[in-house]
N, C-alpha and C positions, 0 to 999 in steps of 0.2 A: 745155571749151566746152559741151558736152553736159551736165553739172552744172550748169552756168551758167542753161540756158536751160531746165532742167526749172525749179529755182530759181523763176525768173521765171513757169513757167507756174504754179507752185503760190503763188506769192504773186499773182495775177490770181484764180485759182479762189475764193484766202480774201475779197479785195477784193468781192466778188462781180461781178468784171469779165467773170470765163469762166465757163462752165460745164462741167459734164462732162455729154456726151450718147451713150452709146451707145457708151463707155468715149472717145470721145475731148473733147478740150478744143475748146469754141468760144467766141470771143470775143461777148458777149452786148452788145445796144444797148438803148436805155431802151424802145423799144417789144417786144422781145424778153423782157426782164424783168417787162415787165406783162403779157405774153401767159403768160408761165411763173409769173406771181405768182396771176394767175388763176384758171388751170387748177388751181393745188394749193388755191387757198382753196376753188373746187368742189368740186373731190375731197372737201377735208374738210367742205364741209356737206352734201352724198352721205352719207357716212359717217356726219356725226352725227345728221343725219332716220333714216338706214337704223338705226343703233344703239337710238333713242330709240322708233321704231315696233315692231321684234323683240323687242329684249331686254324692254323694258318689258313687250313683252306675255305673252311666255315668264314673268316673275317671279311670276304666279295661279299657274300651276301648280309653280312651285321652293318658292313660301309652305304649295302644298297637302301640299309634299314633305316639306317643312322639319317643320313642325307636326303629321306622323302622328305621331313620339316625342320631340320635343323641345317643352316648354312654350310656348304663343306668346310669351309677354310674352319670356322666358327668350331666343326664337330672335332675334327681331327685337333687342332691347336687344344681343346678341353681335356678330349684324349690322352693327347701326350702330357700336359698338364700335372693330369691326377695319376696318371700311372708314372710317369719320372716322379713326383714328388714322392708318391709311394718305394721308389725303389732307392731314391737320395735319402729318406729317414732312415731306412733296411740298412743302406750302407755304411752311415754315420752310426747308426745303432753297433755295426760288426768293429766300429774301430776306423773307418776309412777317413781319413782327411783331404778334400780338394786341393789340386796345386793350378796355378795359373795354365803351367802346361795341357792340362787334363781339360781344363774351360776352352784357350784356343784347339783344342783338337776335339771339345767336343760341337763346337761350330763349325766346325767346319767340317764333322760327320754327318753333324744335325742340319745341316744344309743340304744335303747331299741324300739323306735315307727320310729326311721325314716332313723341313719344310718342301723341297721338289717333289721327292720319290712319294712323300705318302700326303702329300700337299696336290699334288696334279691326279691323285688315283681318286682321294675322295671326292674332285670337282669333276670327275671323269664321269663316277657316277650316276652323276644327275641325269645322264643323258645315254648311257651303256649299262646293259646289264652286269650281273657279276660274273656271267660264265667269259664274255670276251673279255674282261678286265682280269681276269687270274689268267686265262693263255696267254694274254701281252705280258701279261708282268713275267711271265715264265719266260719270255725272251732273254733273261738274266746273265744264262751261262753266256749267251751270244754275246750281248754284249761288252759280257766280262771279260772274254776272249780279244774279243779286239782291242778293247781297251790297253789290257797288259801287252796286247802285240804293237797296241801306236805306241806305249813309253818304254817298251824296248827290254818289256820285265817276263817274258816268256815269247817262245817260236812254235807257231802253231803246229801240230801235226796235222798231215791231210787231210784226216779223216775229222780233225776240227776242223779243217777250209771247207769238205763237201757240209756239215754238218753247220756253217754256216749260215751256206747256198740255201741249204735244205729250209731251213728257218725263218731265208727272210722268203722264201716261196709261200710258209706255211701262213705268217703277217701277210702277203698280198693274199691268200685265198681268202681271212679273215676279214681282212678292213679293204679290200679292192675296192667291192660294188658298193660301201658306203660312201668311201673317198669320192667318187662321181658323183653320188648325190649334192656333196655339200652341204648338208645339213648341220644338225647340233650333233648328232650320232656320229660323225666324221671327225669333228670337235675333238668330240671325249674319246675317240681310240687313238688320235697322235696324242690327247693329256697322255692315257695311259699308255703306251708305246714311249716317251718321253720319260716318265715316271719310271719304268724300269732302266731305261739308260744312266738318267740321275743316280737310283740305289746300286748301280753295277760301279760307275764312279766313285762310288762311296767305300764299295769293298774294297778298290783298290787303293781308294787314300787314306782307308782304317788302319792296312797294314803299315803305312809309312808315318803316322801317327803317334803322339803319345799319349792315350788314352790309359785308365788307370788299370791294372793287373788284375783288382776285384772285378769278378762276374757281375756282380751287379753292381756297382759303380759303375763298369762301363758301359751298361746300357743305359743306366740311368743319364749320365750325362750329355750324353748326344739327345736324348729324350726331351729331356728342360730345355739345352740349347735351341735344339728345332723347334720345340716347342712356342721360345719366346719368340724368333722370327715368325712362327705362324700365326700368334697373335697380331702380331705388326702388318703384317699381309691382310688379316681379314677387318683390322681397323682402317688400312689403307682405300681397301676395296670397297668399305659400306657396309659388307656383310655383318658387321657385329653391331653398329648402327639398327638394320634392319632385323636384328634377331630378338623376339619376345618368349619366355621361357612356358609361357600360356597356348602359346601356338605348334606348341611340339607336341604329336603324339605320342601313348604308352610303346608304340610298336619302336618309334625312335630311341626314346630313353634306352630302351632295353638292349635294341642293336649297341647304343654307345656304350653302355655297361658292357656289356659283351666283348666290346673290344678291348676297353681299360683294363678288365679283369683281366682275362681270357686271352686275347689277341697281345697287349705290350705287357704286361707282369709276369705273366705267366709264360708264354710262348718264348718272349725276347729274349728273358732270362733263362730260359732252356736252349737256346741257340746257343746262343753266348757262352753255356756251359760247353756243348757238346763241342764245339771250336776248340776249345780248350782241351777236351777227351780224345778227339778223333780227325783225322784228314778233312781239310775245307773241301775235299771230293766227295768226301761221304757224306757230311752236314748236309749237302747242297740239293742231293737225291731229292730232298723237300719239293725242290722245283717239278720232280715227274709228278707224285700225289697231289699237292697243291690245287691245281688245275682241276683233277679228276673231278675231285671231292667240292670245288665253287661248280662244275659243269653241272655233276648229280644234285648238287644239294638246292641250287637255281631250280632247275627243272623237278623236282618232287614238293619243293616247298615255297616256291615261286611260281611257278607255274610258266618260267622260262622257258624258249624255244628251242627245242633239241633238231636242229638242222640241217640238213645231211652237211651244208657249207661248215657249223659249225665241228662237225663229227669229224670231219677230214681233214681241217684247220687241224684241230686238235693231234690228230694220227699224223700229221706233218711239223708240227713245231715239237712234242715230243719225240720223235725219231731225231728230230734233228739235235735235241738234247743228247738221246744216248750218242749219237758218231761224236758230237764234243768230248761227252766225259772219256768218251773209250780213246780218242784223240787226245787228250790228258794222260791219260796212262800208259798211251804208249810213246810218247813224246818223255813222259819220265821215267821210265824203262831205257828209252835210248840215251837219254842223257849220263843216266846212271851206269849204262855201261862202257862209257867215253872215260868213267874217271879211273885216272890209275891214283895207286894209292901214293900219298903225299902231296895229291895234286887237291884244289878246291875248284869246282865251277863258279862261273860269275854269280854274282847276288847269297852267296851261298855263304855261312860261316863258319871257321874251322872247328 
C-alpha cells in the first residue's frame, strides 16, 4: 500500500502536478505553478545581468593575465577554440544540427566580435592596462549608434547626437596625451578603440544574419568561426611559431582559464540568453558596470593607476552612455507614437 502510493506520489512530482518543497510533496495549482515559474525565471535573469556585469568586467584584467607570456593572437584564438568547442558538443548533444547558412554567418560574426573585436583587444593589452581597455570597449553604444544611423537602420534622437559628442570628448581625455607620445601605449588604445568599433559592427550584422535559434549554437558558432581566422592570423604573424608552452606562467594559464570558463561559456551564453528574454537596451546596461568593475578590479588587484585623467575619462564616456540609451527611448517612444493603427513602420514586421 505504502509502495503504492509513493508510486503515485512520484508519478504527480514527474507530471509536474506536485512539487517537492522543503523535502516534502505538495500538490501544485496552475496559479502556484506561475508563481513558482516565475520566481525561477527571476532568479535566472538575476544571475544572468549578475554574470554578464562581473564576469565580463573581471576578463580586462584575466586578457591582462593571459598576454604577460602567452602571444595575444595565440591566447585568444586557444580561447575561443576550447570554449566554441565546448559549447558546439552542448549544442549537438541538445539535438542542434549546423546548416551551411549558420557556418557563412558565423564568419562573418566571428570576424567581426572575436577575430577583430577580441583579436585587436588582446594584442592591445600588451601594452594598456585593463582599466583603459574596458572604457574604450565601452564606446560600444557610440558606435553602435552610428553605425545603425550610416545604414539607415535607425534616426538618432538628440540626446544620442549630444551623448555622442560627449563620448568621443570622454576617448580624447583618455587616449589624448598618449596619442602625442607615439609610443606602443598609443598603439594599443587605437587596437582597443578599433576593437570596439569591429564588435559594434558585428551587432549590427548579427541582426541581418542567419545564425542558428539555439542559445548556444549561436554563440558557439561565431566562436569556432573566429576562432579558425585567429589561428590563421597568429600562424601568419609568427606568433604561434614563437610560442613554447614552457614559457608561460601559472599567473597566465589561469587568466586563460578564466576566460574560457568564465568570460566565453559562461558569460556568452548568458548574453545570448538574456537577448532572447529582454530588450537589447536592457542587455546592453552591461556596458555602464563593465568598466567600473576592470577600473576597481585593476586598481586593487593590479596595482593599476587610479588617475584623476582616468576618473574623469570614465565620468565622461559613461554619461555619455546614459544620454545614448535615454536617446534610445525616447526616439522609440516617438516613433511609436507616429503609428496609427493599420499602419507598420519601416524595418518593422506586421
Amino acid at each position: 500500500m505504502i509502495s503504492t502510493q509513493r508510486a503515485q506520489i512520484m508519478a504527480m512530482i514527474r507530471s509536474g502536478k506536485m512539487v517537492n518543497i522543503g523535502g516534502r510533496p505538495v500538490i501544485t495549482t496552475e496559479r502556484m505553478e506561475a508563481t513558482i515559474h516565475a520566481r525561477s525565471h527571476a532568479i535566472k535573469l538575476a544571475l544572468a545581468f549578475l554574470t554578464t556585469y562581473v564576469v565580463w568586467g573581471s576578463t580586462y584584467l584575466a586578457i591582462r593575465y593571459a598576454v604577460e607570456t602567452i602571444p595575444p593572437l595565440v591566447a585568444v584564438a586557444l580561447r575561443h577554440t576550447l570554449a566554441g568547442g565546448i559549447l558546439v558538443i552542448w549544442a549537438l548533444a541538445k539535438g542542434y544540427r549546423p546548416k551551411r547558412e549558420h557556418l557563412a554567418a558565423g564568419f562573418a560574426v566571428g570576424l567581426l566580435y572575436f577575430t577583430l573585436g577580441h583579436g585587436l583587444l588582446h594584442w592591445a593589452e600588451k601594452s594598456i592596462t585593463s582599466g583603459p581597455a574596458a572604457l574604450l570597449m565601452a564606446t560600444e553604444p557610440m558606435f553602435i549608434m552610428f553605425v545603425g544611423w550610416i545604414v539607415g537602420q535607425q534616426r538618432p534622437h538628440w540626446l544620442s547626437g549630444l551623448g555622442f559628442v560627449a563620448g568621443l570628448l570622454g576617448v580624447g581625455i583618455l587616449i589624448g596625451p598618449d596619442l602625442s607620445a607615439r609610443g606602443s601605449s598609443a598603439i594599443g588604445l587605437v587596437a582597443a578603440l578599433v576593437s570596439s568599433l569591429a564588435w559594434s559592427v558585428g551587432v549590427v550584422v548579427s541582426a541581418r544574419v542567419k545564425l542558428p535559434h539555439d542559445a548556444v549554437a549561436r554563440t558557439a558558432m561565431p566562436l569556432l568561426c573566429g576562432a579558425a581566422m585567429l589561428w590563421v592570423a597568429a600562424i601568419v604573424s609568427g606568433e604561434w611559431h614563437g610560442f613554447h608552452a614552457s614559457d608561460v606562467s601559472t599567473r597566465s594559464w589561469m587568466g586563460l582559464a578564466f576566460l574560457i570558463v568564465f568570460g566565453s561559456v559562461i558569460a556568452f551564453t548568458a548574453y545570448t540568453w538574456l537577448l532572447q528574454q529582454c530588450s537589447p537596451a536592457l542587455v546592453a546596461t552591461h556596458t555602464y558596470a563593465n568598466p567600473v568593475v576592470a577600473v576597481l578590479l585593476g586598481w586593487l588587484l593590479a596595482g593599476e593607476a587610479l588617475s584623476l585623467r582616468l576618473v574623469l575619462a570614465s565620468a565622461v564616456i559613461l554619461g555619455a552612455i546614459v544620454l545614448i540609451r535615454r536617446g534610445e527611448r525616447a526616439a522609440t517612444r516617438a516613433a511609436a507614437g507616429c503609428v496609427q493603427p493599420g499602419l507598420v513602420l519601416d524595418g518593422d514586421a506586421a
